[in-house]
C-alpha positions, 0 to 999 in steps of 0.5 A, a space after each residue: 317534301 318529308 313529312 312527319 307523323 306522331 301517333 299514341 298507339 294506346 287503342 280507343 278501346 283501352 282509353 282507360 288505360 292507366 298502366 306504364 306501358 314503358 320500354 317500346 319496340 317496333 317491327 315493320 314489314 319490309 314487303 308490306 310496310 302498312 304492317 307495323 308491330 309494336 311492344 311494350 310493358 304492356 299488360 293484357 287488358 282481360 288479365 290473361 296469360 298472354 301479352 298483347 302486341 300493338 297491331 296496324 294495317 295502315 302504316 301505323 294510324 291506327 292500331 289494337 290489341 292482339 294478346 298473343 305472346 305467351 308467358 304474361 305477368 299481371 303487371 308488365 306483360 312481360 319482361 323486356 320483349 323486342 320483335 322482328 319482321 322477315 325481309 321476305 314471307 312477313 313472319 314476325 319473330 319475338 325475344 321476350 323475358 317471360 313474366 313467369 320466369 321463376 323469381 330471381 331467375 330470368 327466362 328468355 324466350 324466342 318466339 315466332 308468328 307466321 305474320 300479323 294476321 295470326 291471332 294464334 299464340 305466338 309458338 316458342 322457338 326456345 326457352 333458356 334460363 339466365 340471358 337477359 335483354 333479348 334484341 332480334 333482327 331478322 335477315 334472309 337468304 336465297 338457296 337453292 331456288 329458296 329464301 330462308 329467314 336468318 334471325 339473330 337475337 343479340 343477349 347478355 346470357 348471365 348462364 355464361 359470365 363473365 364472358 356473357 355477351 352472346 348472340 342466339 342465331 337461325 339459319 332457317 328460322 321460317 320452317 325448321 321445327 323448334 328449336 328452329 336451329 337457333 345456335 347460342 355464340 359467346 362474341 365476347 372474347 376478352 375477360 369482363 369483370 364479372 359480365 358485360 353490360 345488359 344491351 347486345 345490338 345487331 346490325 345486318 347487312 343485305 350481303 350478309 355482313 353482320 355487325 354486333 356491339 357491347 359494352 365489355 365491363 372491365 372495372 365494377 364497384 359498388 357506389 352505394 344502393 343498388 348503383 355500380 360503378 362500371 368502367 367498359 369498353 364498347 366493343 365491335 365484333 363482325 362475321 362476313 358471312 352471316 355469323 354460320 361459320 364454324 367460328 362466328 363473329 371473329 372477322 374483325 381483330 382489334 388493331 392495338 392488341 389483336 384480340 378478337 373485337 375492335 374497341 371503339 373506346 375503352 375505359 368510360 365511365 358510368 353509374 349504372 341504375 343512377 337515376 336522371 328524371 325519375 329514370 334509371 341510367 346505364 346500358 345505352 347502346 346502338 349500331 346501324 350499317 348504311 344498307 348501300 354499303 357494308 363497310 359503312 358502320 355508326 355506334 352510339 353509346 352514353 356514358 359519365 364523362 369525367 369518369 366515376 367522379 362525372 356528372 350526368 350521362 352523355 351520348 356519344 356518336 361515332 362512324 367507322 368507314 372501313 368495317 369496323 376497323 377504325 372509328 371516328 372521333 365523336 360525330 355527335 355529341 348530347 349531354 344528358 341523353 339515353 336511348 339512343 337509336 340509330 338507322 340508316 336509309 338507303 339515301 345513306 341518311 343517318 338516323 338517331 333518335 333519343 331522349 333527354 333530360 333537359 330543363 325537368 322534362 324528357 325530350 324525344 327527338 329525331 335527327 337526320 344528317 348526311 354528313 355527320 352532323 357536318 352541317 346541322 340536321 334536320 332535327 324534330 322534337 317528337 315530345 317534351 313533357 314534365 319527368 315528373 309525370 306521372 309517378 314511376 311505378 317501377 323501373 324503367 320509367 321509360 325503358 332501357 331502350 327505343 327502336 329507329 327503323 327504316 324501310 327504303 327511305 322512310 324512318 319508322 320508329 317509337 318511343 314511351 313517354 308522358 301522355 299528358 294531351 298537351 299540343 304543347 308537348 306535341 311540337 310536331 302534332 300528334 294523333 291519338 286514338 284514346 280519348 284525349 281532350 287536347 284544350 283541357 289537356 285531360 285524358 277520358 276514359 270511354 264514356 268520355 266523361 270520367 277522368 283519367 290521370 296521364 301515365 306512359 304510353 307507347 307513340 310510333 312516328 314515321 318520316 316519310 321521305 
């Protein structure tokens, strides 16, 4: 039977901890998946200049703190950082918005760990003024009696609007001195208004098929505030041979209009930094292909059905079994959802987690199908807690994004959320390493004596088949 495990990730050590550790991500070690890496807003406890990663050796129950990506802000850690496992030799590869970008300015950085014993600082690969939300996944390939890691970072590079949508790629990342070969790709080959929206997602194939989604703004007014008004498109784009051609991502026309990228819908709607539970909204994106079959391809997105004048904010579920060529109707549908986070294991099970706003509180969930939410699925709360707790300090509350993984058959992913030691909140059960005092629901620092207010905390969860 498959089992189910929730683990705080926050250390014992940091049990004092009171900062919003929003916006998580997560790596596993496909030869070694013991090995587990985790990020978020997270700031090095000793005030340094650099940001700690989340580091476990025992498949995600237990976990420390291993400050060693540069560029750290005194608050966050640092801006928006994801991270990537090599399929093979277990270097870890890094996309990270620097806390020390000069103001107003945002610096993305590519960065890379010979593997999860390094406490060495992380090497920076390449630094570029103006993208934004860098998304890495790692790939390899075999040549000449050799494997080489081929490492995407997906980005909306603000340096090129309006056509921003972009994709940073290395044919040799592992040895190749920095800049390691990284080559910027515009996917975007329409004209947005302005720019395309902040997520660009990857997903990658083991024939080295690669698929990369986003969201092309077409329309962008403002709402009032900081609010906009944005119609777009989700747009697909595919390279059928590892995105190292002369001309990449350009394998898949759209039908209607035969321009490069299938739109998968066109002309939704959304209220982009409208709030929901003390949440920004907008910018919800994933995609995932079926390892055992490339031409087997899922896009979740959310947007404000009714258009402009709409209410809440809806995820959106749809599968193509052709390549991206043609897509489903909706498969799956939740209202007043974000994040969502989609995988799929070599079962051909389909993974998606999110979170929703549902009855004043923030609901995590896992739900896994085999047919397309045909018949129900199996389906795990992770955490529910009251969205009012604690205070936002800053947005996000709990991030623009999770991350869902798989190895072989088994589901890996993580979340932010409420930390309130509640077993109520906990529906699945939950481990933590902080001190927690689960009848009082109070939070103690390490003299297990004085108190500490909830905040946001990181949790990891696997779904052991």
């Amino acid at each position: 039977m498959p089992t189910l495990k929730v683990v705080n990730i926050t250390p014992a050590a940091l049990s004092g901890n009171r900062s919003q550790d929003a916006e998580p991500n997560l790596a596993v070690n496909p030869e070694r998946p013991e090995e587990v890496v985790a990020t978020a807003f997270t700031p090095d406890p000793m005030g340094g200049p650099f940001a700690p990663i989340y580091v476990s050796t025992d498949g995600g129950a237990t976990w420390v703190l291993r400050s060693i990506v540069p560029g750290a802000s005194t608050g966050t850690g640092t801006g928006d950082i994801t991270v990537s496992f090599a399929p093979e030799g277990g270097t870890l590869y890094a996309g990270i918005l620097s806390g020390r970008h000069p103001t107003g300015v945002t610096r993305m950085q590519i960065l890379r760990s010979p593997g999860i014993s390094s406490t060495a600082p992380m090497e920076v690969l390449v630094t570029r003024d103006r993208p934004d939300q860098p998304w890495v996944v790692a790939g390899s390939v075999r040549l000449h009696n050799s494997t080489r890691d081929r490492v995407y970072v997906a980005n909306n590079d603000l340096g090129r609007r309006p056509q921003s949508a972009s994709v940073d790629v290395s044919v040799s990342a592992r040895t190749t001195p920095a800049p390691a070969g990284f080559k910027p790709t515009v996917i975007e080959r329409r004209t947005p208004s302005g720019q395309d929206g902040p997520p660009v997602r990857i997903a990658l194939h083991p024939d080295g098929t690669v698929y990369a989604v986003f969201e092309s703004w077409q329309d962008v007014t403002e709402a009032g505030g900081d609010v906009l008004n944005v119609t777009f498109d989700v747009v697909v784009t595919r390279d059928d041979d590892g995105g190292v051609g002369p001309d990449p991502f350009q394998d898949l026309k759209d039908a209607e209009d035969s321009a490069i990228g299938q739109r998968v819908v066109a002309q939704r709607s959304e209220k982009f930094n409208a709030s929901m539970g003390q949440e920004r909204l907008g910018g919800d994106l994933a995609i995932a292909v079926d390892p055992t079959d490339a031409a087997g391809v899922w896009v979740a997105w959310c947007d404000r059905v009714g258009g402009a004048a709409g209410v809440g904010c809806t995820l959106h579920v749809r599968h193509s079994t052709d390549r991206g060529q043609t897509w489903s109707a909706d498969v799956r549908t939740v209202t007043n959802a974000k994040n969502p986070a989609l995988a799929v294991n070599t079962d051909s099970l389909v993974g998606l987690a999110y979170q929703q706003f549902k009855q004043e509180q923030w609901v995590t969930a896992l739900e896994l199908t085999a047919d397309d939410w045909d018949t129900p699925a199996e389906r795990h709360v992770l955490h529910q807690a009251p969205a009012g707790v604690p205070t936002a300090r800053f947005l996000p509350f709990l991030g623009d994004y999770i991350r869902l993984l798989t190895v072989d058959r088994d589901f890996y992913g993580v979340f932010s959320g409420n930390n309130t030691p509640d077993p109520a909140n906990f529906p699945e059960g939950v481990t933590y390493q902080r001190r927690a005092d689960f009848v009082s629901h109070q939070l103690f620092d390490l003299d297990n004596v004085t108190r500490v207010l909830p905040s946001i905390d990181p949790f990891f969860f696997h779904r052991a088949a």
